[in-house]
C-alpha positions as CSV (number, residue, x, y, z in Angstrom):
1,X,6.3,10.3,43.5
2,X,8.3,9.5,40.2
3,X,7.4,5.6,41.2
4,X,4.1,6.0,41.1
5,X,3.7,8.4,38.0
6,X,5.6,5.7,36.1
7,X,3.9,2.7,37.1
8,X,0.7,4.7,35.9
9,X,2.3,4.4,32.4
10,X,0.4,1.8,30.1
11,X,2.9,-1.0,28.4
12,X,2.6,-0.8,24.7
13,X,3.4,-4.0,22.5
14,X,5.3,-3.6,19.5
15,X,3.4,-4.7,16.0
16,X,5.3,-5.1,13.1
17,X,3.7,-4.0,9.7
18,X,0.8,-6.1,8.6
19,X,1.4,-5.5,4.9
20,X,4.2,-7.5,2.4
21,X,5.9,-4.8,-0.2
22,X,5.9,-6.6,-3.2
23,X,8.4,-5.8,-6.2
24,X,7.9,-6.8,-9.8
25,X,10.3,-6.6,-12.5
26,X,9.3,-7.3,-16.3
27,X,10.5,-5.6,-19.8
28,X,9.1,-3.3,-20.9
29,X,6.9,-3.7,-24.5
30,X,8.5,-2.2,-27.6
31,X,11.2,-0.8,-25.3
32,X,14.4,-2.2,-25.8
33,X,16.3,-3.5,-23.3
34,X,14.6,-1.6,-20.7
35,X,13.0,-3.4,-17.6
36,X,10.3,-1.9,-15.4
37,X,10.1,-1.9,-11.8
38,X,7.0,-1.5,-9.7
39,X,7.4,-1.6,-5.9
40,X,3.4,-2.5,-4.2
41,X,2.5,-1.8,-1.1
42,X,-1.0,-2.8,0.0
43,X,-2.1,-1.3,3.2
44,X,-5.6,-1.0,4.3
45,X,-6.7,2.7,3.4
46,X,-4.4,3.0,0.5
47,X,-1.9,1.7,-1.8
48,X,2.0,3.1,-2.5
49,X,3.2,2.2,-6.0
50,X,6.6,3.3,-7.1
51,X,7.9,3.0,-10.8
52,X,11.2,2.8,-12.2
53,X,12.9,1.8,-15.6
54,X,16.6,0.4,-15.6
55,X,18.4,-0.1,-18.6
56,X,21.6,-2.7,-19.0
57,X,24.0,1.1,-19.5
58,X,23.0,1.9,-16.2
59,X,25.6,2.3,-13.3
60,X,25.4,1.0,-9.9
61,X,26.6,3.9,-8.9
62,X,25.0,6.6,-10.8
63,X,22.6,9.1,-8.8
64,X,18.9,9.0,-10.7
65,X,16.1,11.4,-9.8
66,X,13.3,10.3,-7.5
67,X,10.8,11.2,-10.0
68,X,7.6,13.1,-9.3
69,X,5.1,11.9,-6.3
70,X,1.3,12.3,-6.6
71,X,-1.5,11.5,-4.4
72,X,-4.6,10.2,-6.4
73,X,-8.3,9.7,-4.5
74,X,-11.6,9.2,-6.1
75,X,-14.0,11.5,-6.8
76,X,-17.1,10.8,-4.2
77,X,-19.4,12.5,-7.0
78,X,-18.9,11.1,-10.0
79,X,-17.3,7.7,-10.3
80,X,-15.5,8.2,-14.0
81,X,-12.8,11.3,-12.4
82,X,-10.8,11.0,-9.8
83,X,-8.9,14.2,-8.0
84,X,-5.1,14.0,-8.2
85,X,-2.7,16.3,-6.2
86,X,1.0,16.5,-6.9
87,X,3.4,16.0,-3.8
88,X,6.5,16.6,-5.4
89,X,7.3,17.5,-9.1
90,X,10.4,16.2,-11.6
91,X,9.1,17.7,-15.2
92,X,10.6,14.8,-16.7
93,X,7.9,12.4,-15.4
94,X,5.0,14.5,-13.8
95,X,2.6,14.1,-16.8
96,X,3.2,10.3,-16.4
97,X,3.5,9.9,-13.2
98,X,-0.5,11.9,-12.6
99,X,-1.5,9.5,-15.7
100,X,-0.7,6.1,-13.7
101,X,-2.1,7.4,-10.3
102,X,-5.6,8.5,-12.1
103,X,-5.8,5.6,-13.8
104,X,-5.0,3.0,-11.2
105,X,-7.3,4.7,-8.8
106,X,-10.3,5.1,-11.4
107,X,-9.8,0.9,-12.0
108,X,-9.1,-0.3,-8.3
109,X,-11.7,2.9,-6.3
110,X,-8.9,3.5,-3.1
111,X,-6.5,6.0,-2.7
112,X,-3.0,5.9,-4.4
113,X,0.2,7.2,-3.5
114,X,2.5,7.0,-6.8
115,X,6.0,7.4,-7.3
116,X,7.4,7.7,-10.6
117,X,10.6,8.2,-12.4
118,X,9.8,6.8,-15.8
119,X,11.0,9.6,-18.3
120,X,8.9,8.4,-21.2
121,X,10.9,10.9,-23.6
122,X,14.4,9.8,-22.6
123,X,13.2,6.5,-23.7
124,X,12.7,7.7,-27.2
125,X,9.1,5.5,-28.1
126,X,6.3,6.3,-30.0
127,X,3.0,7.4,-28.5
128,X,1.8,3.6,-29.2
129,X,4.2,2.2,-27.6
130,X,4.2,4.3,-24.6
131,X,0.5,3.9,-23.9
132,X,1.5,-0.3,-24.3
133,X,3.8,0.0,-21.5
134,X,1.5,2.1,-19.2
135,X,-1.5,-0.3,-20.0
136,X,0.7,-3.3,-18.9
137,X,2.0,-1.0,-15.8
138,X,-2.0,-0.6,-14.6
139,X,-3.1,-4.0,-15.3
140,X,-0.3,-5.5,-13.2
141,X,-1.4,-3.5,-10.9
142,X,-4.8,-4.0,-10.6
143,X,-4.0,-7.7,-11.0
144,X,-2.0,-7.6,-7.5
145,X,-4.5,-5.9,-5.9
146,X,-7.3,-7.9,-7.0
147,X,-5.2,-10.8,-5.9
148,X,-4.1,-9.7,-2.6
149,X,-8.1,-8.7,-1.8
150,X,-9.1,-12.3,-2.0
């Protein structure tokens, strides 16, 4: 009885993932010494984006938060709002972290899945040169994925 039931069974084939994480490293404008991380991952329904800043004072060693974690989708009514839920919350970099994920989402139309533990006020800048770095965050983005579509 046990024979049979398990030859019954259907043989599954392992597939590895189809999609190649990239990560990107740059400094970031009228921050200094500070470098920004994005990790990209492209998949076919959505796209994961995590952000990070790293400065030379930091320690291998050191335990940094995860940052806050927000789903972004857009809007099937109007095409200039998107709708943005928050998965997980940091107040250090929610505000920032909703920002990017509307943003990117608005530019690129998909789902977005971003994680972010940029803590623009720990970095001491100007509203200027905040809204620099985030512009140069998106449009890297949005490059990649423009990229990777063709």
């Amino acid at each position: 009885m046990a024979t049979e039931a398990a030859s019954e069974i259907p043989q599954t084939e392992r597939v590895l993932p189809s999609f190649k994480p990239q990560q990107l490293s740059f400094p970031l404008p009228k921050a200094l010494h500070t470098t920004g991380h994005i990790h990209l991952s492209f998949l076919g329904h959505c796209v994961m984006v995590f952000l990070a800043t790293s400065t030379p004072g930091d320690s291998a060693g050191s335990v940094k938060s995860l940052g806050s974690f927000v789903y972004a989708m857009p809007d099937r009514t109007s095409s200039k709002s998107t709708i943005a839920t928050t998965i997980y919350t940091s107040p250090s970099s929610i505000e920032y972290t909703t920002r990017v994920a509307k943003i990117i989402t608005r530019r690129i139309g998909m789902p977005i899945y971003v994680g972010c533990s940029i803590d623009t006020n720990a970095l001491g800048l100007q509203v200027e040169e905040e809204m620099e770095g985030l512009t140069h965050i998106v449009n890297l983005v949005v490059e990649k994925y423009e990229a990777q579509k063709q």
